[in-house]
C-alpha positions as CSV (number, residue, x, y, z in Angstrom):
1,X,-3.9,-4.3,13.8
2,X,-1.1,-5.0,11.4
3,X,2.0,-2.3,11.3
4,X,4.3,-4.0,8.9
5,X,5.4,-7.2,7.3
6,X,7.8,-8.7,9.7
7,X,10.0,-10.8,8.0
8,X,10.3,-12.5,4.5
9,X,11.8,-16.2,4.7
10,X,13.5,-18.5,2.6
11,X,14.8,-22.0,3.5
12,X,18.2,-22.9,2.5
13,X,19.6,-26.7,3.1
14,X,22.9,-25.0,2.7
15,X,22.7,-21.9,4.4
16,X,26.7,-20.6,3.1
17,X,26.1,-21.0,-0.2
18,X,22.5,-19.4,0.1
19,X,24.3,-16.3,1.7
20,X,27.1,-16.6,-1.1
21,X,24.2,-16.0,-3.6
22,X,21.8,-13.4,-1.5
23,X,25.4,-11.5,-0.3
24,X,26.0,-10.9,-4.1
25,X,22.5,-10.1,-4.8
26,X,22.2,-8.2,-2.1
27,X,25.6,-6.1,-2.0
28,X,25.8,-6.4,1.3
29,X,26.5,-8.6,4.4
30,X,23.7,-10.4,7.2
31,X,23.1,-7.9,9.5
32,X,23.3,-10.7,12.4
33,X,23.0,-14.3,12.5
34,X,20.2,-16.3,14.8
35,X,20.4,-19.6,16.7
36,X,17.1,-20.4,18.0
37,X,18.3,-23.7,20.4
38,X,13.9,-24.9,21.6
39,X,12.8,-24.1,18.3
40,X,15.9,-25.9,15.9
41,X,17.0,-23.3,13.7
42,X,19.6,-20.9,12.8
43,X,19.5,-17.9,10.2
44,X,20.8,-15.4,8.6
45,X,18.9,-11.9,8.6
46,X,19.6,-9.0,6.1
47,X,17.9,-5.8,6.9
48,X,16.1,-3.3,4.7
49,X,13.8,-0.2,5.2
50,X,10.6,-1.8,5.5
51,X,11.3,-5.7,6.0
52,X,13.9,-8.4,7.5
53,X,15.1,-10.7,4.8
54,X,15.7,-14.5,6.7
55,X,17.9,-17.4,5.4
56,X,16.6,-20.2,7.1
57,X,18.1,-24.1,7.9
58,X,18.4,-26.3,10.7
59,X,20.3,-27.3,13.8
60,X,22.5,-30.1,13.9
61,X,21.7,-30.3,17.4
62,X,18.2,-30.5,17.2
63,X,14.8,-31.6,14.7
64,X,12.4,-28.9,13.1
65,X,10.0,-30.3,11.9
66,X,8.2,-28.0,9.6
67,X,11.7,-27.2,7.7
68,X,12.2,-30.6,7.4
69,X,8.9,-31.5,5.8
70,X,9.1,-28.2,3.6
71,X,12.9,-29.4,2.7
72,X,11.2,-33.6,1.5
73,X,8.9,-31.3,-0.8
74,X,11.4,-28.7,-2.2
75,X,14.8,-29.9,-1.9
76,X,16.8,-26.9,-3.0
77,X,14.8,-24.9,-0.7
78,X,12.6,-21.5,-1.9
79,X,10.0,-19.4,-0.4
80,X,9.2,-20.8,3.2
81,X,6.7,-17.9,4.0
82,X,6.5,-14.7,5.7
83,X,5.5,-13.3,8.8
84,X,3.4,-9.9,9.4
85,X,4.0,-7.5,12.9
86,X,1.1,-7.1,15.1
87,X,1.1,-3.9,17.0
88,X,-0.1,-5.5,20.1
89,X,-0.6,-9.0,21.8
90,X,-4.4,-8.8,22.3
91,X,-4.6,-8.5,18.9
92,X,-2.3,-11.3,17.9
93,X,-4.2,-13.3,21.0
94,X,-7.8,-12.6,19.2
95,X,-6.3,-13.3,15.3
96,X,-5.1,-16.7,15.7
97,X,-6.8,-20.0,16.3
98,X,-4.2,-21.9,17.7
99,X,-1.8,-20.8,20.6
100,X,1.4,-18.8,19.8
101,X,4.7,-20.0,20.3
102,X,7.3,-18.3,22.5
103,X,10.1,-17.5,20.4
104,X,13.8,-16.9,22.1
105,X,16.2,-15.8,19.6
106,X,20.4,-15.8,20.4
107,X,22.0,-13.1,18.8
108,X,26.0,-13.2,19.3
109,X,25.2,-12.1,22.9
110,X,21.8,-10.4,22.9
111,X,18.3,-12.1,23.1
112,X,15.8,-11.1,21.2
113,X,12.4,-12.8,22.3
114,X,9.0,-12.5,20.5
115,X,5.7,-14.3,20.7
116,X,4.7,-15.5,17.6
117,X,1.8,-17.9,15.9
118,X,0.8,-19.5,12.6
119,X,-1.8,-18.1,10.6
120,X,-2.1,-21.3,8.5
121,X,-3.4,-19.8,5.1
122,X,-2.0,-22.6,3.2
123,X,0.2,-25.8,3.2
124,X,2.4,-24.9,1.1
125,X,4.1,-21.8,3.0
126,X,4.0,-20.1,6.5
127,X,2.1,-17.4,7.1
128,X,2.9,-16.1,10.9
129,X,1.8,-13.3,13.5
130,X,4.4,-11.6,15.1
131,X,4.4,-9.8,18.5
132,X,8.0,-7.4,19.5
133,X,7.5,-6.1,23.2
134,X,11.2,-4.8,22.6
135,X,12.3,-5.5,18.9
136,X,15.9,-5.0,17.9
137,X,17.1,-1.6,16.4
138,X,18.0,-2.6,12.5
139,X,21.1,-1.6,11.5
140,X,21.3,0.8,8.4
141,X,21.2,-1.3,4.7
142,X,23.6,0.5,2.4
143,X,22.4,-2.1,-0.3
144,X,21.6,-0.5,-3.9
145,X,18.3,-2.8,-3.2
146,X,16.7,-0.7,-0.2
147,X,13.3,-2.2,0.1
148,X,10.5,-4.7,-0.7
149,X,8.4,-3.2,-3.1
150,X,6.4,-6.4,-3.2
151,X,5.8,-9.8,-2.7
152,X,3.3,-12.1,-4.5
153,X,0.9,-14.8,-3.7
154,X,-1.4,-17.1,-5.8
155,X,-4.6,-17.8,-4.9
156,X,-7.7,-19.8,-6.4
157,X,-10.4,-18.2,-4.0
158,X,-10.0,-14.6,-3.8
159,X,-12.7,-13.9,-1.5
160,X,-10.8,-15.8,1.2
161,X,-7.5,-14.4,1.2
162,X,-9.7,-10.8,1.4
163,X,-11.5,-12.6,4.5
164,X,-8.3,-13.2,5.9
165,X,-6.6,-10.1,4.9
166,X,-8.6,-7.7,5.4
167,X,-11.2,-8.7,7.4
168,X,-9.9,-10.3,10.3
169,X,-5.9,-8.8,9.8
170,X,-7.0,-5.7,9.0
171,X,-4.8,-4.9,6.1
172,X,-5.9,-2.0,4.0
173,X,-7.0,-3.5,0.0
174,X,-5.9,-1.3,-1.5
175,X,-6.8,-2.7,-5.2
176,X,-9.4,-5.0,-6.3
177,X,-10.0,-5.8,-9.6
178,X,-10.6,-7.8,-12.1
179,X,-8.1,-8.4,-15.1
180,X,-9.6,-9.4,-18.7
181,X,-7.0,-10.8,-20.6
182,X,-6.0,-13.6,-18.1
183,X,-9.9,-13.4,-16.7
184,X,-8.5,-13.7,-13.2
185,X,-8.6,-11.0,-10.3
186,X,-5.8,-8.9,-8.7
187,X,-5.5,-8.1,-5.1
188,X,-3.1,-5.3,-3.7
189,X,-3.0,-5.4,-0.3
190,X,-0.7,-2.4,1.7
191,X,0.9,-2.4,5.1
192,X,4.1,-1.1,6.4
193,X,5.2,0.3,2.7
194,X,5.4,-2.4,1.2
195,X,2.6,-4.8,-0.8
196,X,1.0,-8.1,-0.9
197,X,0.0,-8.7,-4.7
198,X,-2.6,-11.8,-4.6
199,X,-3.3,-13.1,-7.9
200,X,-6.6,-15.3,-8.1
201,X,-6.2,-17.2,-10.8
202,X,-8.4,-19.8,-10.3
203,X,-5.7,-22.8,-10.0
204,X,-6.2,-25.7,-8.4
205,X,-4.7,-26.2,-5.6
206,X,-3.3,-24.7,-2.0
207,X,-2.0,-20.6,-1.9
208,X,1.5,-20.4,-3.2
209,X,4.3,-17.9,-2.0
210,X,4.7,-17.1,-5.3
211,X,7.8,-14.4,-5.7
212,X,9.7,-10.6,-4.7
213,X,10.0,-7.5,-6.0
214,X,12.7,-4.9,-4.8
215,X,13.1,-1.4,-5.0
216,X,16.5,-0.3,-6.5
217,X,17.1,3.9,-7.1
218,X,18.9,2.9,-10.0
219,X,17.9,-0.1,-11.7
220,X,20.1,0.4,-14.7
221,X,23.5,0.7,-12.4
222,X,21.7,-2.4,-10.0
223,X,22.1,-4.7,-13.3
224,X,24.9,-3.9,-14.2
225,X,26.1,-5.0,-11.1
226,X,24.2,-8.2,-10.8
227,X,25.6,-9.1,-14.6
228,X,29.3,-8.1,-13.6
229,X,28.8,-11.3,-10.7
230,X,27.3,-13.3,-13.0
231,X,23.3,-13.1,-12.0
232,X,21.2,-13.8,-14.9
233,X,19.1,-10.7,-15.5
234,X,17.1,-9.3,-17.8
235,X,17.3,-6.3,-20.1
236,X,15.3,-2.7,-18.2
237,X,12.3,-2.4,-19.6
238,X,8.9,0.0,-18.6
239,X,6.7,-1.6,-15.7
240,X,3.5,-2.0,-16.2
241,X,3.0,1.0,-13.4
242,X,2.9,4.2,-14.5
243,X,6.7,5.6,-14.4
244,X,8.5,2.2,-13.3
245,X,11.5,0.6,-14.8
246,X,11.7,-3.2,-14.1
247,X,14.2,-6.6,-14.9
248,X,13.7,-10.0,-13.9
249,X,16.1,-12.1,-11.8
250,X,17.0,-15.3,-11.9
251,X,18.7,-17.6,-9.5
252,X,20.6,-20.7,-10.7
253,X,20.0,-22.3,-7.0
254,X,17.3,-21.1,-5.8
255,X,14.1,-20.8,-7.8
256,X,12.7,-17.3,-6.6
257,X,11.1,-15.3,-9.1
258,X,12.5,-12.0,-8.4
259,X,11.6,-8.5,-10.0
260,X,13.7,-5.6,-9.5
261,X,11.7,-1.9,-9.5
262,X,12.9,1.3,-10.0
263,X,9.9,4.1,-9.3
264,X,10.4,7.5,-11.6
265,X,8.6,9.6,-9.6
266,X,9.6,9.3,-6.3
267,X,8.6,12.7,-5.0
């Protein structure tokens, strides 16, 4: 089964002035940085209660592949994918159709190695399966932005994504149902706190890692914040959930649409 989602991952060509921006955003600081030598990457990882928040680029020493590809296509970088935490290996053995990867992850002096394999939903991001025999304890986020609420995902075959979801993952749907004034249909699936919102709306096309939302205790002191260091963000206005408060992000660099959420009734 699935416990969590692992990681959410965004690929940055210039990974200090993507952690310039997310620091800001954020409030807060990577909680460790990641060279991963076989693979040809290095990253950034901020940590929050239910999630791991990746920056993403390249070695110099060495090719990836994949990132490259994703960089020719989207040359300021975005949404690369994210990955979802499987509670054991026979499951992420009997999930995936392809062998998984061996991941070995340098972290200042620590390793942290993990076994991990694509779940190829779509071409446009990466959807993995992660195995931890011994994850890393997270350090404690003292970010006014404390969690994912959500992320979202556009589809143009619902019935799939609920195949793969919930199906053969496992991951508890939560909501399905059908929305009359855009005539499309709205997924919610639930796992580890936090939400995938799949949108079928019938476009052409491959899935797309469409955008975040993150919870804030105090959305109204959160903007102000973000406006003070010059984030473009919206007026707070009611969510379209019962007692939530919401404002839209924008990044100048990075196109993310971004959602902040503050939840009334948190009791």
């Amino acid at each position: 089964m699935i416990s969590s989602i692992d990681r959410i991952t965004v690929a940055a060509i210039d990974l200090l002035s993507a952690k310039k921006t997310f620091d800001c955003f954020f409030n807060t600081s990577p909680s460790y940085e990641v060279i991963e030598e076989n693979l040809g990457y290095k990253s950034l990882i901020y940590n929050f209660e239910n999630i791991q928040f990746e920056l993403l680029s390249t070695l110099d020493t060495k090719s990836n592949n994949e990132l490259e590809n994703f960089f020719n296509k989207n040359n300021i970088g975005g949404l690369y994918g994210f990955s979802l935490r499987a509670e054991n290996k026979e499951f992420l053995d009997k999930a995936l159709i392809s062998p998984p990867i061996n991941v070995k992850e340098s972290i200042g002096n620590e390793s942290l190695n993990f076994i991990s394999g694509n779940l190829n939903q779509s071409e446009n991001f990466k959807l993995s399966l992660n195995y931890y025999d011994a994850p890393l304890s997270r350090s404690k986020n003292i970010s006014d932005l404390f969690a994912l609420d959500h992320l979202v995902v556009t589809t143009n075959d619902g019935d799939k994504i609920v195949n793969l979801y919930k199906e053969k993952l496992g991951v508890r749907l939560a909501l399905d149902q059908l929305v009359e004034e855009w005539g499309g249909r709205m997924l919610f699936f639930r796992t580890g706190h936090s939400t995938i919102e799949v949108i079928d709306n019938k476009a052409p096309g491959e899935d797309v890692f469409w955008g975040l939302a993150w919870k804030t205790k105090d959305i109204e002191s959160t903007c102000e914040r973000l406006s003070q260091n010059n984030i473009n963000v919206s007026e707070v206005r009611k969510g379209r959930k019962k007692d939530t408060l919401v404002a839209t992000v924008k990044f100048d660099e990075i196109k993310i649409p971004t959602l902040l959420v503050e939840h009334l009734n948190r009791a």
